[in-house]
PDB file with SEQRES, HELIX, SHEET and CRYST1 records, atoms N, CA, C and O in Angstrom:
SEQRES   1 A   81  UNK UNK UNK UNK UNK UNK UNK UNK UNK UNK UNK UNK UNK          
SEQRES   2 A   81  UNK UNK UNK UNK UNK UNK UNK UNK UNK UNK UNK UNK UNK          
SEQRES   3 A   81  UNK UNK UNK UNK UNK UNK UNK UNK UNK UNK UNK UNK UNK          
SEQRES   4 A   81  UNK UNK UNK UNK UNK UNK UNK UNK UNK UNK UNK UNK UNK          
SEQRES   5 A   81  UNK UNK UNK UNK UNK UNK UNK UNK UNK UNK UNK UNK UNK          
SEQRES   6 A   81  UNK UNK UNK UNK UNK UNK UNK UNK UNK UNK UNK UNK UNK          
SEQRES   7 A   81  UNK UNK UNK                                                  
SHEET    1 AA1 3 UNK A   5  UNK A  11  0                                        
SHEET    2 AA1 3 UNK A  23  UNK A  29 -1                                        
SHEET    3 AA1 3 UNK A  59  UNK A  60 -1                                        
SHEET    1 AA2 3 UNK A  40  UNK A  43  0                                        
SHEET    2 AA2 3 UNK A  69  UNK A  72 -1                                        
SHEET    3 AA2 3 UNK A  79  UNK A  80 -1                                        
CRYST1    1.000    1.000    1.000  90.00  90.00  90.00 P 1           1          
ATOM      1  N   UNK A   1       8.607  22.449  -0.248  1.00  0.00           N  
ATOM      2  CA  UNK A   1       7.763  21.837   0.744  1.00  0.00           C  
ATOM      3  C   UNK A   1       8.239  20.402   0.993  1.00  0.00           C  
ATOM      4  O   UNK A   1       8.490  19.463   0.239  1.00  0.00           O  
ATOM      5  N   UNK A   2       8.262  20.510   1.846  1.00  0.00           N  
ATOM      6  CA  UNK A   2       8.343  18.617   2.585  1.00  0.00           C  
ATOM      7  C   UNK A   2       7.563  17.312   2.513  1.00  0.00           C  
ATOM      8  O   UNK A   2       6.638  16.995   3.262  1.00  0.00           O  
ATOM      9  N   UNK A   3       8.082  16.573   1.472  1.00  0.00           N  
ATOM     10  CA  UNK A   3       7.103  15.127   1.172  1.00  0.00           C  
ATOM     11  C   UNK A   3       7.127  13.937   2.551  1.00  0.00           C  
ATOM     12  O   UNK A   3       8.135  13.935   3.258  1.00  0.00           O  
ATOM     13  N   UNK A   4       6.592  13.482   2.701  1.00  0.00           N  
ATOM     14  CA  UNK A   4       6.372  12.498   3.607  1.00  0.00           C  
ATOM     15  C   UNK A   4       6.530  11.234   2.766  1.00  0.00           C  
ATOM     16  O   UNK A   4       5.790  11.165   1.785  1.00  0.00           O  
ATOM     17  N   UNK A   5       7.112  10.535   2.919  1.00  0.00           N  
ATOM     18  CA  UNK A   5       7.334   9.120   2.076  1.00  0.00           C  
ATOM     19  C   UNK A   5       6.845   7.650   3.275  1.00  0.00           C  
ATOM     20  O   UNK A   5       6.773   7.567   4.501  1.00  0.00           O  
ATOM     21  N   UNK A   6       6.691   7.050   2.572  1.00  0.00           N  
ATOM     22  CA  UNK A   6       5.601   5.525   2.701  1.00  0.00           C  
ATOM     23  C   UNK A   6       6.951   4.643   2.647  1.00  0.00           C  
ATOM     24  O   UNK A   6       7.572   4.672   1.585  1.00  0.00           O  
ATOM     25  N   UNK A   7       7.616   3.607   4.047  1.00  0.00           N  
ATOM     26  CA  UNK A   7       8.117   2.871   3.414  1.00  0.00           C  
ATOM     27  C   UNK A   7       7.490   1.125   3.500  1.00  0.00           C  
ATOM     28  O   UNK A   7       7.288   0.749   4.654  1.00  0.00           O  
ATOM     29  N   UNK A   8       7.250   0.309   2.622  1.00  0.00           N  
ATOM     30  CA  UNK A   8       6.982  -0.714   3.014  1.00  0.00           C  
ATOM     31  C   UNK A   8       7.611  -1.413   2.916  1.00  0.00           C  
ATOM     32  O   UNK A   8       8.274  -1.547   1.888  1.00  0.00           O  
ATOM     33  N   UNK A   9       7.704  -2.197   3.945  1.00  0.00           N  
ATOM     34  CA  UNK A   9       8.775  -3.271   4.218  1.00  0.00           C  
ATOM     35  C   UNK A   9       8.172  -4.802   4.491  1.00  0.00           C  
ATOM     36  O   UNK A   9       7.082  -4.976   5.035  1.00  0.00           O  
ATOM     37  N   UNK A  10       9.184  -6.078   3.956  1.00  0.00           N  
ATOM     38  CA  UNK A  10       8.780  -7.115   4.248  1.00  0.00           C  
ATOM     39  C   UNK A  10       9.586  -7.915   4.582  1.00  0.00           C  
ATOM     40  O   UNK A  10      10.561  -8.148   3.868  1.00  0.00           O  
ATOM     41  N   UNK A  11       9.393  -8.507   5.697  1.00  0.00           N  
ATOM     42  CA  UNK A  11       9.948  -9.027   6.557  1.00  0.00           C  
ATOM     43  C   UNK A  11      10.214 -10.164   5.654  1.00  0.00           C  
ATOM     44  O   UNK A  11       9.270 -10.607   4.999  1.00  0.00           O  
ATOM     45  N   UNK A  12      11.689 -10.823   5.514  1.00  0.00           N  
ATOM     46  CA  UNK A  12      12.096 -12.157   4.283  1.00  0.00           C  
ATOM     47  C   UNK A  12      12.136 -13.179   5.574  1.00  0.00           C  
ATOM     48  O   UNK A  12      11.406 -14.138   5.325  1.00  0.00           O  
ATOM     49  N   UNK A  13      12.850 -13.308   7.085  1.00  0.00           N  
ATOM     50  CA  UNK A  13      13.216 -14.032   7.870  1.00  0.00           C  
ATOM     51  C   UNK A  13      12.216 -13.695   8.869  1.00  0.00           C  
ATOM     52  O   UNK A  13      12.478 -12.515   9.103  1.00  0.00           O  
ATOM     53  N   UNK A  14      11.524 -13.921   9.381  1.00  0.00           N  
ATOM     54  CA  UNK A  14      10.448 -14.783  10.753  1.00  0.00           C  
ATOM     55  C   UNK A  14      11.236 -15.196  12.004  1.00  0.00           C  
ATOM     56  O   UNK A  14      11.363 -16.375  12.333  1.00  0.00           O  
ATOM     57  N   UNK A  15      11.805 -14.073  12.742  1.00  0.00           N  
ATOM     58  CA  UNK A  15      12.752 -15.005  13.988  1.00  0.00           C  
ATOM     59  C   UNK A  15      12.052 -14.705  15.321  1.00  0.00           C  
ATOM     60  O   UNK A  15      11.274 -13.751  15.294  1.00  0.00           O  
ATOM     61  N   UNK A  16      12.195 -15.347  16.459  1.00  0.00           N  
ATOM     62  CA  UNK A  16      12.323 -14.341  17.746  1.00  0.00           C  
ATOM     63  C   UNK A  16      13.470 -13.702  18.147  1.00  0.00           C  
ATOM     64  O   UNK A  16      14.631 -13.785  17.746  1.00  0.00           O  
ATOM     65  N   UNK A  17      12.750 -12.805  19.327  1.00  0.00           N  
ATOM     66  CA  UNK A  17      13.747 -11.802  19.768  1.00  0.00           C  
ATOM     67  C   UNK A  17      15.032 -12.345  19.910  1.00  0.00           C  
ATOM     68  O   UNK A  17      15.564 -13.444  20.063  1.00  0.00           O  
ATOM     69  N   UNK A  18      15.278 -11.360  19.821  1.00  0.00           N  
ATOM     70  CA  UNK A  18      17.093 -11.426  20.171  1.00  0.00           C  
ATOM     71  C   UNK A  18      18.580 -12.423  19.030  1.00  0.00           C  
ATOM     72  O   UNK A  18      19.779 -12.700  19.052  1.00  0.00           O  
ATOM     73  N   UNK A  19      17.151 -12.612  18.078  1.00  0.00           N  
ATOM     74  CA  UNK A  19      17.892 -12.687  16.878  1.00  0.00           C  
ATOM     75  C   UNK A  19      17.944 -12.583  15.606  1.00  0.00           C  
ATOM     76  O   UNK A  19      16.831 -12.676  15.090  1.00  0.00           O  
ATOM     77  N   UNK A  20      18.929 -12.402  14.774  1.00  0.00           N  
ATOM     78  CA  UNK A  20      18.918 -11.840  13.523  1.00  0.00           C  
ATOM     79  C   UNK A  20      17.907 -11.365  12.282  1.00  0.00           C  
ATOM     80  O   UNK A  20      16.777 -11.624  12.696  1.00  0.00           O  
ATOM     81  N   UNK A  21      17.830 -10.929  11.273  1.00  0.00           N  
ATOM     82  CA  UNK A  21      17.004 -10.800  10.701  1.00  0.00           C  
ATOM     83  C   UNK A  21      17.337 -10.036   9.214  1.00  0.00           C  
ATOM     84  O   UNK A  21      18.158  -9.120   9.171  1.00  0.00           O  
ATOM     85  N   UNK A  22      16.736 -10.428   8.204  1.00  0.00           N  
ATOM     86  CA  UNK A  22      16.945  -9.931   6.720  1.00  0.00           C  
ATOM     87  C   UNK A  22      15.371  -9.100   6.769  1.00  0.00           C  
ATOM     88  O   UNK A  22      14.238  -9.405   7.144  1.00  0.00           O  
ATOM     89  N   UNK A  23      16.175  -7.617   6.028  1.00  0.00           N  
ATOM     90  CA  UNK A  23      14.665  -6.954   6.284  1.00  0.00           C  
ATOM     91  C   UNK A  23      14.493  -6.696   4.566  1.00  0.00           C  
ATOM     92  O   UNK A  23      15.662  -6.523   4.218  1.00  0.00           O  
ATOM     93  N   UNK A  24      13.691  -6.592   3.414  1.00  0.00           N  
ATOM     94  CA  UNK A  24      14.019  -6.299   2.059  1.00  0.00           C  
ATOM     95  C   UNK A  24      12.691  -5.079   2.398  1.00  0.00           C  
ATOM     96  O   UNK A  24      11.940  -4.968   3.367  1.00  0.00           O  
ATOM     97  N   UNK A  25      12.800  -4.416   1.349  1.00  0.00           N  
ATOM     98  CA  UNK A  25      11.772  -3.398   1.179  1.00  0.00           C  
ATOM     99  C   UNK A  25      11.635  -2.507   0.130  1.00  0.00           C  
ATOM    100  O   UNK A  25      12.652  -2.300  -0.532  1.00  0.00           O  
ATOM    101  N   UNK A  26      10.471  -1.847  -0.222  1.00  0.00           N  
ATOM    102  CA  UNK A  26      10.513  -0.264  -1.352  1.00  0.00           C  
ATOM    103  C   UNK A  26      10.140   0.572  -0.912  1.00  0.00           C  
ATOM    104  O   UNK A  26       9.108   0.434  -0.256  1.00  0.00           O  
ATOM    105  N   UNK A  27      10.812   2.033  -1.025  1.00  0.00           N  
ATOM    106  CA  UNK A  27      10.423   3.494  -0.147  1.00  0.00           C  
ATOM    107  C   UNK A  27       9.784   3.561  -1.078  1.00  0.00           C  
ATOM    108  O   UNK A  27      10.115   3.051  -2.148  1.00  0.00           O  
ATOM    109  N   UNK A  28       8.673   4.235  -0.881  1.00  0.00           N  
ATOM    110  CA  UNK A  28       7.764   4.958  -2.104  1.00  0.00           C  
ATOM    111  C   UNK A  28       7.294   6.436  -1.350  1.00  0.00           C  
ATOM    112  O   UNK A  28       7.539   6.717  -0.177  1.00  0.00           O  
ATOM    113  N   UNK A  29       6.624   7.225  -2.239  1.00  0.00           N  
ATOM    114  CA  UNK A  29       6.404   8.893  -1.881  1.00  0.00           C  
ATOM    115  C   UNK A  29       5.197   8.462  -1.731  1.00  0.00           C  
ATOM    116  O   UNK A  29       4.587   7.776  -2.551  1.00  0.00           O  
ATOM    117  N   UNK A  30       4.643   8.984  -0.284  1.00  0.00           N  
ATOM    118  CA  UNK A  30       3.230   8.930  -0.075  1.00  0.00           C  
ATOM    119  C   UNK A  30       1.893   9.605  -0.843  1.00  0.00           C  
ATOM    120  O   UNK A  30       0.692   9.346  -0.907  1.00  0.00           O  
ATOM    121  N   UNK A  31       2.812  10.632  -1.394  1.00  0.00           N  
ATOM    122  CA  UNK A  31       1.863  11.413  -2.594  1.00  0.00           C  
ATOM    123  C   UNK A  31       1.567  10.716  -3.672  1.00  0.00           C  
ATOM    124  O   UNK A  31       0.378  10.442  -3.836  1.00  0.00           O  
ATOM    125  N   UNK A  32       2.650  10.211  -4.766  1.00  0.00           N  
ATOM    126  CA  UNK A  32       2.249   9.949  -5.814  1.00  0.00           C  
ATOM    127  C   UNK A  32       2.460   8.378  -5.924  1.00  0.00           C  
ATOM    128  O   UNK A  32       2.096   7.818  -6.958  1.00  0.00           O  
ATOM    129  N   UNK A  33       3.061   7.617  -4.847  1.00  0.00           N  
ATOM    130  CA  UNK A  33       3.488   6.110  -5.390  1.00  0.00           C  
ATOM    131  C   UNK A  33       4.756   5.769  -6.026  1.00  0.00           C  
ATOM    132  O   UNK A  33       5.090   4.626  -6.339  1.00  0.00           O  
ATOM    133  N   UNK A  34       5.432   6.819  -6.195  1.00  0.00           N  
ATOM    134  CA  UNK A  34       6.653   6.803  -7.015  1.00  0.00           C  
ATOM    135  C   UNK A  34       7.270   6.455  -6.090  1.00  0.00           C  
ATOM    136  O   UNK A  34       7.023   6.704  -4.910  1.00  0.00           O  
ATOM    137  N   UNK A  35       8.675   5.465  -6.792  1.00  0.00           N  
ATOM    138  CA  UNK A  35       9.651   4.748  -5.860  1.00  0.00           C  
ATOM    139  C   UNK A  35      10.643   6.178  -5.452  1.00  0.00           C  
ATOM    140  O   UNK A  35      10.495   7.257  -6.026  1.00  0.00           O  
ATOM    141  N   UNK A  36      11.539   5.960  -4.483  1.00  0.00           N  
ATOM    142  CA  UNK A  36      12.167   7.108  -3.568  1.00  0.00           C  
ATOM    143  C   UNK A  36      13.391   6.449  -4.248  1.00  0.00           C  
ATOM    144  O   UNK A  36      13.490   5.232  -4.086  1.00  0.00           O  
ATOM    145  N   UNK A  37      14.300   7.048  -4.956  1.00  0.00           N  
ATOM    146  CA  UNK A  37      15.868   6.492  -5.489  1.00  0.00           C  
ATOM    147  C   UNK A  37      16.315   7.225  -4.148  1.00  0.00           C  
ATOM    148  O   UNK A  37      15.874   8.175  -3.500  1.00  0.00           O  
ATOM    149  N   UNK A  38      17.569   6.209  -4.009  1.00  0.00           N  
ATOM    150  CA  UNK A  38      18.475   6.164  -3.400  1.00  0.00           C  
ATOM    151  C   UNK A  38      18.456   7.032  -1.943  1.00  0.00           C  
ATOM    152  O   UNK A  38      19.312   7.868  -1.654  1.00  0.00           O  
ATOM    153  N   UNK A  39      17.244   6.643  -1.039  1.00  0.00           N  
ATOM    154  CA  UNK A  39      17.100   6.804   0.324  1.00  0.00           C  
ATOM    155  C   UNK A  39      18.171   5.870   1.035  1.00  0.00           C  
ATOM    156  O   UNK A  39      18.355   4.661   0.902  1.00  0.00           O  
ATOM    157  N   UNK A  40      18.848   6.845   1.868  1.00  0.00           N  
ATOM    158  CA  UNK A  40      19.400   5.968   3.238  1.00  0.00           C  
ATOM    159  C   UNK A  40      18.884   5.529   4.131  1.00  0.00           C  
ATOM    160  O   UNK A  40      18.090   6.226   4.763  1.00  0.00           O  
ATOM    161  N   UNK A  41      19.092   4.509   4.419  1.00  0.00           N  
ATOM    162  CA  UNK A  41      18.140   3.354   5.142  1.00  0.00           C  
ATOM    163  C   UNK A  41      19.088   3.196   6.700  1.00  0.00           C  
ATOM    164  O   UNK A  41      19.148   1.978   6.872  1.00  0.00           O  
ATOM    165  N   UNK A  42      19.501   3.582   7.351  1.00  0.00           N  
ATOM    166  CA  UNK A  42      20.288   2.767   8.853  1.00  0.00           C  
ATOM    167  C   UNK A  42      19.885   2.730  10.122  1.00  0.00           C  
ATOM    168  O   UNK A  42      18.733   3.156  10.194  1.00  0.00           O  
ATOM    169  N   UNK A  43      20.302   2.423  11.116  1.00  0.00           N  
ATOM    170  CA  UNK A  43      19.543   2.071  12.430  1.00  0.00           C  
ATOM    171  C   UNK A  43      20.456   3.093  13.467  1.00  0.00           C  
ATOM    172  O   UNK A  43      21.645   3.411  13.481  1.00  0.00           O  
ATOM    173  N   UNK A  44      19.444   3.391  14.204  1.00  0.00           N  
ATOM    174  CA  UNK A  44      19.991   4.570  15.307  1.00  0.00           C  
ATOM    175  C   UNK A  44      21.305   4.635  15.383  1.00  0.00           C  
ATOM    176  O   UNK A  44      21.756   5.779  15.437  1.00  0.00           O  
ATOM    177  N   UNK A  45      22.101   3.717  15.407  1.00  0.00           N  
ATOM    178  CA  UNK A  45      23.752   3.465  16.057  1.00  0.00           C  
ATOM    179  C   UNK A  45      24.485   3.275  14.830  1.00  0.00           C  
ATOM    180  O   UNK A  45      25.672   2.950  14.847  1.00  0.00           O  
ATOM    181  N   UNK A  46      23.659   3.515  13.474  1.00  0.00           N  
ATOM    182  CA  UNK A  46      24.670   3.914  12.460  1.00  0.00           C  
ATOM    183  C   UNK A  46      25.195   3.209  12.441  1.00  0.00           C  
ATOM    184  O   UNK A  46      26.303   3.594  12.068  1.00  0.00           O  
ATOM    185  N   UNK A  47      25.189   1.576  12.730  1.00  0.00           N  
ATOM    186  CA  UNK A  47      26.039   0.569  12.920  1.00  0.00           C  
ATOM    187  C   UNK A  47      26.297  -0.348  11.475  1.00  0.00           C  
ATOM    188  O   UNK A  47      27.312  -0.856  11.000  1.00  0.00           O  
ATOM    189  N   UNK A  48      24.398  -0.281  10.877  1.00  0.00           N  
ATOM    190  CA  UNK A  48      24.084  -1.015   9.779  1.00  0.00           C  
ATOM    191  C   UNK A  48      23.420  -0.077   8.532  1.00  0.00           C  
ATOM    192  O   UNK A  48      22.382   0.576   8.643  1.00  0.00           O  
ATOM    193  N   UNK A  49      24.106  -0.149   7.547  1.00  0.00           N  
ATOM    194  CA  UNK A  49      23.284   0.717   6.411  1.00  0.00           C  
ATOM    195  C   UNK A  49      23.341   0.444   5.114  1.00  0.00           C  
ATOM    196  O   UNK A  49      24.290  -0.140   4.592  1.00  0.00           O  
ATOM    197  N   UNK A  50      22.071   0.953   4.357  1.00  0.00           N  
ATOM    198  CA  UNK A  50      22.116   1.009   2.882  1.00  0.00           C  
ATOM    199  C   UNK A  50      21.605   1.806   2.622  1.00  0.00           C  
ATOM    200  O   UNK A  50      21.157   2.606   3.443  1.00  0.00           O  
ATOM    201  N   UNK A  51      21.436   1.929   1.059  1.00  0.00           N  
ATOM    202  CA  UNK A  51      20.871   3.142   0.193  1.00  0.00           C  
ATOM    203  C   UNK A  51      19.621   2.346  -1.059  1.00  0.00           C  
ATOM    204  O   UNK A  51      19.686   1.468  -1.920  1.00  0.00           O  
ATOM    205  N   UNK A  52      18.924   2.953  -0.700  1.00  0.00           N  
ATOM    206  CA  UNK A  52      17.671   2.470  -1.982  1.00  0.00           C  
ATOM    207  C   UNK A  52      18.579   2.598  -3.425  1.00  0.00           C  
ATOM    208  O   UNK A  52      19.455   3.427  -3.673  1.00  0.00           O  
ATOM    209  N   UNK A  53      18.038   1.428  -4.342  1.00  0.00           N  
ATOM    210  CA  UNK A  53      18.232   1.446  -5.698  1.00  0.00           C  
ATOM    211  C   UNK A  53      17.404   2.241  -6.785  1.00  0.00           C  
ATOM    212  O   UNK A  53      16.226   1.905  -6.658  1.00  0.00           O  
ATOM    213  N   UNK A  54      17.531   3.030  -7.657  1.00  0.00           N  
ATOM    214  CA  UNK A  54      16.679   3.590  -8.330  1.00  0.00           C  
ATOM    215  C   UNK A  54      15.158   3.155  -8.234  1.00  0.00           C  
ATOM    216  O   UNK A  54      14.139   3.844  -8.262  1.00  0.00           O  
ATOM    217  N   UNK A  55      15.329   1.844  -8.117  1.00  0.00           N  
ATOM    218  CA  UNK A  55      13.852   1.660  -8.039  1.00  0.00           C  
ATOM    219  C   UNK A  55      13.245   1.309  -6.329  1.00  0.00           C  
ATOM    220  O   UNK A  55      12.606   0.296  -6.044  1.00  0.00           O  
ATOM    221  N   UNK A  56      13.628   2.408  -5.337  1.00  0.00           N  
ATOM    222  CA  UNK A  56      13.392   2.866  -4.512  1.00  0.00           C  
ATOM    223  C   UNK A  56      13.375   1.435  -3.205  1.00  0.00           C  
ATOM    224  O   UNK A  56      12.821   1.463  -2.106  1.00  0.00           O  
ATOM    225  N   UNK A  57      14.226   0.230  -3.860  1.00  0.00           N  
ATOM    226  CA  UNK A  57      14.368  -1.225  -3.683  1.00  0.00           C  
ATOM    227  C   UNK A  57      15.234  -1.322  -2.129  1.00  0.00           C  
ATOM    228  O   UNK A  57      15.455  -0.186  -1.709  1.00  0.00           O  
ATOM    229  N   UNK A  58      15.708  -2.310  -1.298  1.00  0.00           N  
ATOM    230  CA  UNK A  58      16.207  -1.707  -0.389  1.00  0.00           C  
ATOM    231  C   UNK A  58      16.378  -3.360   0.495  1.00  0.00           C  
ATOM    232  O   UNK A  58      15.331  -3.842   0.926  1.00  0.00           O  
ATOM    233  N   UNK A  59      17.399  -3.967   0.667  1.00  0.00           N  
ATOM    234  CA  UNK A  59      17.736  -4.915   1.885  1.00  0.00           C  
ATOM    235  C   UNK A  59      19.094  -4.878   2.515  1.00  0.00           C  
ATOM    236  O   UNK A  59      20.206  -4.601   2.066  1.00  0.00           O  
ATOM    237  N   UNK A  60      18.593  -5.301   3.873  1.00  0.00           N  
ATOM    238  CA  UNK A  60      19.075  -5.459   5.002  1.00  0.00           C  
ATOM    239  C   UNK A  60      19.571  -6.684   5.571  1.00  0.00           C  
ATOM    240  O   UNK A  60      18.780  -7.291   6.293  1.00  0.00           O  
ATOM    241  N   UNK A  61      20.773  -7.197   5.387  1.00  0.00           N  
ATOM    242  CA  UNK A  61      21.085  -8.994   6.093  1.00  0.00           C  
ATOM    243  C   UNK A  61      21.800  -8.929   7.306  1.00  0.00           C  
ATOM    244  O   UNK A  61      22.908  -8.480   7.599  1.00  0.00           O  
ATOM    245  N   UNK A  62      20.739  -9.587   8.058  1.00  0.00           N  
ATOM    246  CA  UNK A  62      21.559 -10.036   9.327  1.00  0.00           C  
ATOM    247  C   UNK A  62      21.141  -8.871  10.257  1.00  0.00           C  
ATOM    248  O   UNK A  62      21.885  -8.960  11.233  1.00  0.00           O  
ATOM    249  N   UNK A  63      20.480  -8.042  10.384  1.00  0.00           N  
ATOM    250  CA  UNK A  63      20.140  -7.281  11.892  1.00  0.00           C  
ATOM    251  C   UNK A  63      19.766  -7.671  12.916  1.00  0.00           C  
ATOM    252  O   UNK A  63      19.284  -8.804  12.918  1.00  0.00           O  
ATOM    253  N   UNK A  64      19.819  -7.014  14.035  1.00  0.00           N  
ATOM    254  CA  UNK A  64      19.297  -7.770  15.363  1.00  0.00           C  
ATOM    255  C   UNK A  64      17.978  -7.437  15.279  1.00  0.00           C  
ATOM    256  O   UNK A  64      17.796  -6.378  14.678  1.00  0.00           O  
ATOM    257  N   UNK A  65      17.015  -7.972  15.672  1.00  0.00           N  
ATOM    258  CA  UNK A  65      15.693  -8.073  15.871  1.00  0.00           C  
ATOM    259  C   UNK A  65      15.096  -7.384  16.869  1.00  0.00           C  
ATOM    260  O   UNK A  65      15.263  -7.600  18.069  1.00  0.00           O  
ATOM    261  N   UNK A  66      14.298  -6.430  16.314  1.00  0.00           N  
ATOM    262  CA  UNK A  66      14.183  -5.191  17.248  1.00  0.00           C  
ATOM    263  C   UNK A  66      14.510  -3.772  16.849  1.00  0.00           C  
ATOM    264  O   UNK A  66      13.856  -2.834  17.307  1.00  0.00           O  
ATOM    265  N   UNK A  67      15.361  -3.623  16.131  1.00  0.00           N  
ATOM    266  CA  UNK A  67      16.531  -2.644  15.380  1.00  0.00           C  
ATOM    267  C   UNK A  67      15.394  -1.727  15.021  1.00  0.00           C  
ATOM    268  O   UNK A  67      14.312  -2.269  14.797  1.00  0.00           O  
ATOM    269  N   UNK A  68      15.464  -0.630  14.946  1.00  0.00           N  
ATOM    270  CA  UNK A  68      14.254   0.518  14.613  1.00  0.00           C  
ATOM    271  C   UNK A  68      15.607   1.299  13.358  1.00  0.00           C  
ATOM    272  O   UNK A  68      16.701   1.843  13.500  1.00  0.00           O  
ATOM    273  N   UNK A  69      14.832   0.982  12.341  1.00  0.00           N  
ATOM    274  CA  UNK A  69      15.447   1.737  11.307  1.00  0.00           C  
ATOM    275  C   UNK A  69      14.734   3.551  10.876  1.00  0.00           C  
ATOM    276  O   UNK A  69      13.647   4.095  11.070  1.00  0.00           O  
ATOM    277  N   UNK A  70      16.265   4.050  10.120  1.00  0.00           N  
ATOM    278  CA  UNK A  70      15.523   5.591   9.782  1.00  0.00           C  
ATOM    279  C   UNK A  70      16.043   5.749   8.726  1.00  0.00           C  
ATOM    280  O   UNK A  70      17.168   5.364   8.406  1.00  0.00           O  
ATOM    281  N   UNK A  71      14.990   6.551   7.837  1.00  0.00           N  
ATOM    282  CA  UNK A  71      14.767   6.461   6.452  1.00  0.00           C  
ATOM    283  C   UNK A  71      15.086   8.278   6.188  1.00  0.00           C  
ATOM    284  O   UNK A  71      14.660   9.332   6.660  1.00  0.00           O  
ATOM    285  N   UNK A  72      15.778   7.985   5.471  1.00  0.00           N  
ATOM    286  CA  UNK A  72      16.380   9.316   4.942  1.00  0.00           C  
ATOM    287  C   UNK A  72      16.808   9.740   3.701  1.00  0.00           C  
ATOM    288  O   UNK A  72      17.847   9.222   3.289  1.00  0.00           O  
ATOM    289  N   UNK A  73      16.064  10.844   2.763  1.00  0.00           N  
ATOM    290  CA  UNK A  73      16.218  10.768   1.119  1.00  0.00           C  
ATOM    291  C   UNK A  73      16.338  12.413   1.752  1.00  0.00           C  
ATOM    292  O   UNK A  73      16.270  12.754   2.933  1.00  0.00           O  
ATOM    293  N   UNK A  74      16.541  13.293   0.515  1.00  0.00           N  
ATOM    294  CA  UNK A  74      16.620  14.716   0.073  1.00  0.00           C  
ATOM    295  C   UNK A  74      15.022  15.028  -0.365  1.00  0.00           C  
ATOM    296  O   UNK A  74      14.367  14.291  -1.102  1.00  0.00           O  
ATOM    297  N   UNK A  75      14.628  16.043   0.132  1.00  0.00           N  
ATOM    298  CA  UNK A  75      13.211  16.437   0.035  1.00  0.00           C  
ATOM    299  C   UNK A  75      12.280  16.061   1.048  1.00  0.00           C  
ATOM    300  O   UNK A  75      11.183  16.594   1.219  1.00  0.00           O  
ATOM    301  N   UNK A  76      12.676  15.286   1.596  1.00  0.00           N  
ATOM    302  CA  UNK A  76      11.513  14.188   2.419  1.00  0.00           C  
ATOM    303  C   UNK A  76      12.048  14.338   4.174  1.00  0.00           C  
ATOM    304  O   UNK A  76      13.132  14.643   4.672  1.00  0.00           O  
ATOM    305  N   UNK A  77      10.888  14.012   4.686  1.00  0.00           N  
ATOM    306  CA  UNK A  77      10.863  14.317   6.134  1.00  0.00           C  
ATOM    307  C   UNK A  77      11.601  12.853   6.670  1.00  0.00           C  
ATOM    308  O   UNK A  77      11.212  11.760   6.259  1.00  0.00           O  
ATOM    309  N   UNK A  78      12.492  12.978   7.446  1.00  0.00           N  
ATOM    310  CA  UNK A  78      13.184  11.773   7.985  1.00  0.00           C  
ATOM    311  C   UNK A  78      11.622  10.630   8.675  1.00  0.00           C  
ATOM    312  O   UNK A  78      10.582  11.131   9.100  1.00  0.00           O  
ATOM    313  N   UNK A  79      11.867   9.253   8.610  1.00  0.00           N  
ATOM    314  CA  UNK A  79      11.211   8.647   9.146  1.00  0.00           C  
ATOM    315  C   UNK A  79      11.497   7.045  10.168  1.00  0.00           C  
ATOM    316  O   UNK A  79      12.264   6.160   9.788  1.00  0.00           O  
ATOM    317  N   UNK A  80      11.061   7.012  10.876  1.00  0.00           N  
ATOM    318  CA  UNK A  80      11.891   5.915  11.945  1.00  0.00           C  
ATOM    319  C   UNK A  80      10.726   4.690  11.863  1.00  0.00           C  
ATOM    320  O   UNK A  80       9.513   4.899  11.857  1.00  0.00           O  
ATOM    321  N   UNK A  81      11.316   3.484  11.805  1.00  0.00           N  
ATOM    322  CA  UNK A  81      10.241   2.107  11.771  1.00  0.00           C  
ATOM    323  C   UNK A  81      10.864   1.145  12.640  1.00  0.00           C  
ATOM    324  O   UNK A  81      10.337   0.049  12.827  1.00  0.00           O  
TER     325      UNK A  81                                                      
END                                                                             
């Protein structure tokens, strides 16, 4: 069956549009709270990416502002922010 995962994210840099941005964050499983190891994290154009750390940990330096990221682990339903 298919988990739905929670990611929360916090914004480290405060900019306006049209420029850059550091995004840090933790995927967690919406069921139990448990961190999501090693989810792929990148933005539509596959341009910018990472992978969660065991402890489901996760940043981003320097994106454009605006950037809609998608969250992607094994088990879990893809998700876009």
């Amino acid at each position: 069956m298919w988990k739905m995962f929670f990611i929360f994210v916090l914004f480290i840099s405060f900019s306006s549009y049209g420029q850059n941005i550091n995004v840090v964050g933790k995927v967690i499983d919406n069921e139990d709270g448990h961190a999501v190891s090693f989810c792929n994290i990148y933005d539509l154009n596959q341009q910018f990416g990472v992978q969660s750390n065991d402890k489901g940990e996760f940043e981003l330096s320097s994106i454009p502002s605006g950037t809609f990221l998608i969250f992607q682990a094994i088990g879990y339903i893809n998700d876009t922010v």
